[in-house]
Residue, then its C-alpha position, 0 to 999 in steps of 0.5 A: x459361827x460356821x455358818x457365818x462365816x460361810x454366808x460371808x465367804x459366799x458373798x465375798x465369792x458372788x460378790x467377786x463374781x458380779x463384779x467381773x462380769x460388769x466388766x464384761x462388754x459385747x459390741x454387735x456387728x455394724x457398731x463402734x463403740x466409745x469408751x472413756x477411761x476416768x471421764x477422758x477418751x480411751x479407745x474405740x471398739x469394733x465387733x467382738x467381746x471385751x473385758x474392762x475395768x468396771x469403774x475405771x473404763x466405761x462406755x460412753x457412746x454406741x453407733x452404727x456403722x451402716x449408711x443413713x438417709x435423711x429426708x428434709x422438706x423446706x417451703x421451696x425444697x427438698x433435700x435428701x442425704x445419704x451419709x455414714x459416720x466416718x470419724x467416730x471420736x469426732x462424732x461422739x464429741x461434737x455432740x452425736x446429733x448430725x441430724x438434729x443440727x443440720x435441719x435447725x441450720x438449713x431451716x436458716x440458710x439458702x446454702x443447703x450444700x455447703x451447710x451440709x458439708x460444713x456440718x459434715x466435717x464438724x461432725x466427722x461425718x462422710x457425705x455420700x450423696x446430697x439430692x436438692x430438689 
């Protein structure tokens, strides 16, 4: 009887233990990452190590700070863009593929400028330089 009911003060232990460190959270250098606290936005973390409630609080998005380039072919051009996000919540809502929209949208338009700021502002992303060539 000792003996079971040490197993179970053990488990409770390791299971108490375990469920702690799910809360446990790393965000690395030059990454923002989105959390949502029951299915609805709580915070935005930058570097650093967090703790938060598992269950209640989770994470729903992880992205890089650094600035992006892009390469886009066309029949007639060339474009190249440099860009970071600058409006993480904004860019986590809109459905986080800046990319994949803007190739579709300008496979369509011969307003490339303007359909890249467009876009831009839609996705909270911070335009730094647009070549059309």
């Amino acid at each position: 009887m000792n003996y079971f009911i040490l197993a179970v003060v053990i488990s409770l232990i390791l299971g108490l233990i375990i469920f702690i460190l799910s809360g446990v959270f790393v965000v690395k250098e030059n990454m923002v990452a989105v959390f949502e606290k029951l299915y609805k936005f709580h915070s935005i973390k930058e570097k650093g190590v967090y703790f938060l409630t598992p269950f209640l609080v989770r994470r729903v998005g992880y992205y890089s700070k650094e600035i992006k380039y892009i390469k886009m072919k066309f029949a007639d051009k060339t474009i190249y863009l440099k860009y970071k996000i600058d409006d993480f919540i904004k860019f986590h809502y809109a459905g986080h593929c800046f990319q994949e929209t803007i190739l579709e949208e300008l496979k369509n338009t011969t307003f490339y400028e303007e359909t890249i700021l467009l876009y831009a502002d839609k996705f909270g992303v911070k335009i730094l330089e647009i070549n059309i060539k």
